[in-house]
Structures are given as structure tokens and as C-alpha cells.
Backbone as CSV, one residue per row, in Angstrom:
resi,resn,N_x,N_y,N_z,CA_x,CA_y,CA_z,C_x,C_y,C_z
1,UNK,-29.693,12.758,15.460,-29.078,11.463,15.280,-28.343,11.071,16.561
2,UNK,-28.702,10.268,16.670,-28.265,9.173,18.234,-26.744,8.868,17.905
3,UNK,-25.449,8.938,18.370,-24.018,8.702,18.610,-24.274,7.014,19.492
4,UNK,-23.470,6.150,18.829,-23.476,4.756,19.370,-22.508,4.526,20.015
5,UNK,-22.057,3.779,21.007,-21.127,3.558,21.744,-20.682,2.161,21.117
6,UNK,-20.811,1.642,20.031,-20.366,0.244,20.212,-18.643,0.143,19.676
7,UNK,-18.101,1.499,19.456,-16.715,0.974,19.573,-16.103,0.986,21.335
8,UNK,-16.656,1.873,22.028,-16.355,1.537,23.641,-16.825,0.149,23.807
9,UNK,-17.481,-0.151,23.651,-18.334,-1.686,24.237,-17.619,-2.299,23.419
10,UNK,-16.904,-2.587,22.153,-16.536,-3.769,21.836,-17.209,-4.393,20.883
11,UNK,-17.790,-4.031,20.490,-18.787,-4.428,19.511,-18.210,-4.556,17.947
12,UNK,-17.146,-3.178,17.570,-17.054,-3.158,16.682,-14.907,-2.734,16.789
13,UNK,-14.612,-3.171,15.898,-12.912,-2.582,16.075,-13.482,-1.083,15.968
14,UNK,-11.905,-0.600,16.530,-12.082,0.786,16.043,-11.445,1.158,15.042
15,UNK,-11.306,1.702,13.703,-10.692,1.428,12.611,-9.422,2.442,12.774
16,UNK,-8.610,2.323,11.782,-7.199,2.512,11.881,-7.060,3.558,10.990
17,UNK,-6.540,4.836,11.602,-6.001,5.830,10.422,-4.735,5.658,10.304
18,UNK,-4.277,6.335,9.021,-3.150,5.994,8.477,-2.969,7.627,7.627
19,UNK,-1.834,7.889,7.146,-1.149,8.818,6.829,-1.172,8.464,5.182
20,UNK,-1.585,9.118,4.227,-0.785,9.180,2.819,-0.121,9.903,2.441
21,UNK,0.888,9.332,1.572,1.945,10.294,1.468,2.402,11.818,1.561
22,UNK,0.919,12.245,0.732,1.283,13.604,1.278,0.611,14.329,2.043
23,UNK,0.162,13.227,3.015,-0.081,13.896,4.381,-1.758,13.762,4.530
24,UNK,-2.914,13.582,3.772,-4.196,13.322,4.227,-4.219,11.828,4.914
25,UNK,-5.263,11.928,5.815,-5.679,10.971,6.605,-6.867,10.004,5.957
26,UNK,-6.627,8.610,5.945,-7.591,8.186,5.313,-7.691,6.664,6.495
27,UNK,-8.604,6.221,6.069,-9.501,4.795,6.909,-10.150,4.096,5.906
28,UNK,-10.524,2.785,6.182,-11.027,1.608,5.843,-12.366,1.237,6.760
29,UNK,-13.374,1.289,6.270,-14.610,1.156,7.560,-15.264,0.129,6.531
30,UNK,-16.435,-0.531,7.140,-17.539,-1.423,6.399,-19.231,-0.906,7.354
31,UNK,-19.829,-0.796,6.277,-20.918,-0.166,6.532,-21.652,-1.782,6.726
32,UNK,-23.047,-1.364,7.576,-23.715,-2.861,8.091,-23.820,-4.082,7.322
33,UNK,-23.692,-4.336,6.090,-24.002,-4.714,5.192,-22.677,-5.795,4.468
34,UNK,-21.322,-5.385,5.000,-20.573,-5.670,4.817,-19.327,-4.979,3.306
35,UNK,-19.989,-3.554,3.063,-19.890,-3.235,2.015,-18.580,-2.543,2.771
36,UNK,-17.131,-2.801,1.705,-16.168,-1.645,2.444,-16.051,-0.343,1.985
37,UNK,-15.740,0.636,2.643,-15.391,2.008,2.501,-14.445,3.019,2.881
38,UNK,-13.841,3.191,2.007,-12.552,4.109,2.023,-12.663,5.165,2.106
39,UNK,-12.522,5.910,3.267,-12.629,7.441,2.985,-11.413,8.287,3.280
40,UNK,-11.277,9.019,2.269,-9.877,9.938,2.122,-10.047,11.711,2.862
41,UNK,-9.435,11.869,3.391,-9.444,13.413,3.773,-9.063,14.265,2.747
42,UNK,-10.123,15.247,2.351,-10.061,16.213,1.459,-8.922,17.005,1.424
43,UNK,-7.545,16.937,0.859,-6.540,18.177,1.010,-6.721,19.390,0.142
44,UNK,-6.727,20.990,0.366,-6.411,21.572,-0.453,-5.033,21.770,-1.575
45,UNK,-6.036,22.058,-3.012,-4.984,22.162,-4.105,-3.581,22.427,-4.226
46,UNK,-3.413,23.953,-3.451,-2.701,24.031,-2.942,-1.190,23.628,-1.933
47,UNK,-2.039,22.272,-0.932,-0.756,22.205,-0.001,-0.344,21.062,-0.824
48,UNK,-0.715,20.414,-1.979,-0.312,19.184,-2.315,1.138,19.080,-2.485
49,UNK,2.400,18.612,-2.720,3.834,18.280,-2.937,3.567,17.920,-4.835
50,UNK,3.058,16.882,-4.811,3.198,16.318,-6.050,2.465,16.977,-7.420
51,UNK,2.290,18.134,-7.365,1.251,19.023,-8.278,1.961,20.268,-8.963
């Protein structure tokens, strides 16, 4: 699979991570189509606070 450059070129923003509360990293992207997608970073069971 070919790696695209179109966030260097400008083509596309580069999307924004952000912090949730207890600490996984998650983003907001839109696939070609215009469909949006949220993807959350997997935390283990374990390190959670709120559990």
C-alpha cells in the first residue's frame, strides 16, 4: 500500500487529536465519501480511573 502525501501538500487538513478524559487519544477523520469517523484509542481494562 502506497502512503499519500496529501496532508504535506495541502490537500487535506491534518486532523486534530485530542485527549479523553481518561487519557486515550481519539480523532475525527472523513473517509472519501464524506462519511465521518471517529476513532478511539484502545485503553487497557486495567489502566482505566472510572472502573
Amino acid at each position: 500500500m502506497e502512503v499519500s502525501n496529501d496532508y504535506k501538500s495541502g490537500k487535506y487538513e491534518q486532523p486534530i487529536i485530542e485527549r479523553m478524559p481518561y487519557g486515550a487519544k481519539t480523532i475525527m477523520i472523513q473517509d472519501p465519501d464524506g462519511n465521518e469517523i471517529h476513532v478511539i484509542e484502545a485503553m487497557p481494562a486495567n489502566s482505566g480511573k472510572n472502573r
